[in-house]
C-alpha positions in Angstrom: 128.1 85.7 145.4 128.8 82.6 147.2 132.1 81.4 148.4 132.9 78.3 150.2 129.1 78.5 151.1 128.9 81.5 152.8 127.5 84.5 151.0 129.8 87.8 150.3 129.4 91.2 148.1 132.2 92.1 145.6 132.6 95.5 146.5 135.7 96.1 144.0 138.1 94.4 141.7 141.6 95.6 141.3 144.9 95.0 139.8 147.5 93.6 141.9 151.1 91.7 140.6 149.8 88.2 140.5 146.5 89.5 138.4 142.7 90.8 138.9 140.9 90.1 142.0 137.3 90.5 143.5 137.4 92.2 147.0 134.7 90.3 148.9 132.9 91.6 152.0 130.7 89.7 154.9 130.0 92.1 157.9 133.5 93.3 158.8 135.9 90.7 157.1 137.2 91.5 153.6 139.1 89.1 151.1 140.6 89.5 148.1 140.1 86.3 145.9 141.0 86.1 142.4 138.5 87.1 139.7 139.4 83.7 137.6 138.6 81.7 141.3 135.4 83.6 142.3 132.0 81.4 141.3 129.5 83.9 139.7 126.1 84.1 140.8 123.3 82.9 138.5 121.9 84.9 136.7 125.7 86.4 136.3 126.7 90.3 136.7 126.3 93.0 134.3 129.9 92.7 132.5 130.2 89.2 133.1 132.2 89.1 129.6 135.0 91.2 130.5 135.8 88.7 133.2 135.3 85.6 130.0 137.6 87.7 128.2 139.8 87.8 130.9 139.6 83.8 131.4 140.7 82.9 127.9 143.4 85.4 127.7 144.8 84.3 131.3 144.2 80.4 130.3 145.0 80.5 126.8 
């Protein structure tokens, strides 16, 4: 997955207060972005409708 142009690997997604988030690695850097901001590769991941589900519910 791409973000802001540089490539990362979701190794993780947990649950924190403000909602779900990817954890993103590159080399030794890790971020946690939220699951609703991350831009999904094409073709998109296996269970790719959980996070839809999880779009329409957040965003009504």
């Amino acid at each position: 997955t791409q973000v802001l142009g540089v490539e990362v690997t979701v190794r993780r997604v947990d649950l924190t207060g403000s909602g779900i988030v990817a954890i993103c690695h590159r080399e030794r850097m890790r971020q946690a972005i939220g699951i609703l901001d991350l831009p999904l590769p094409d073709p998109p991941p296996d269970g790719v409708e959980w996070i839809e589900a999880y779009r329409h519910w957040a965003l009504g």
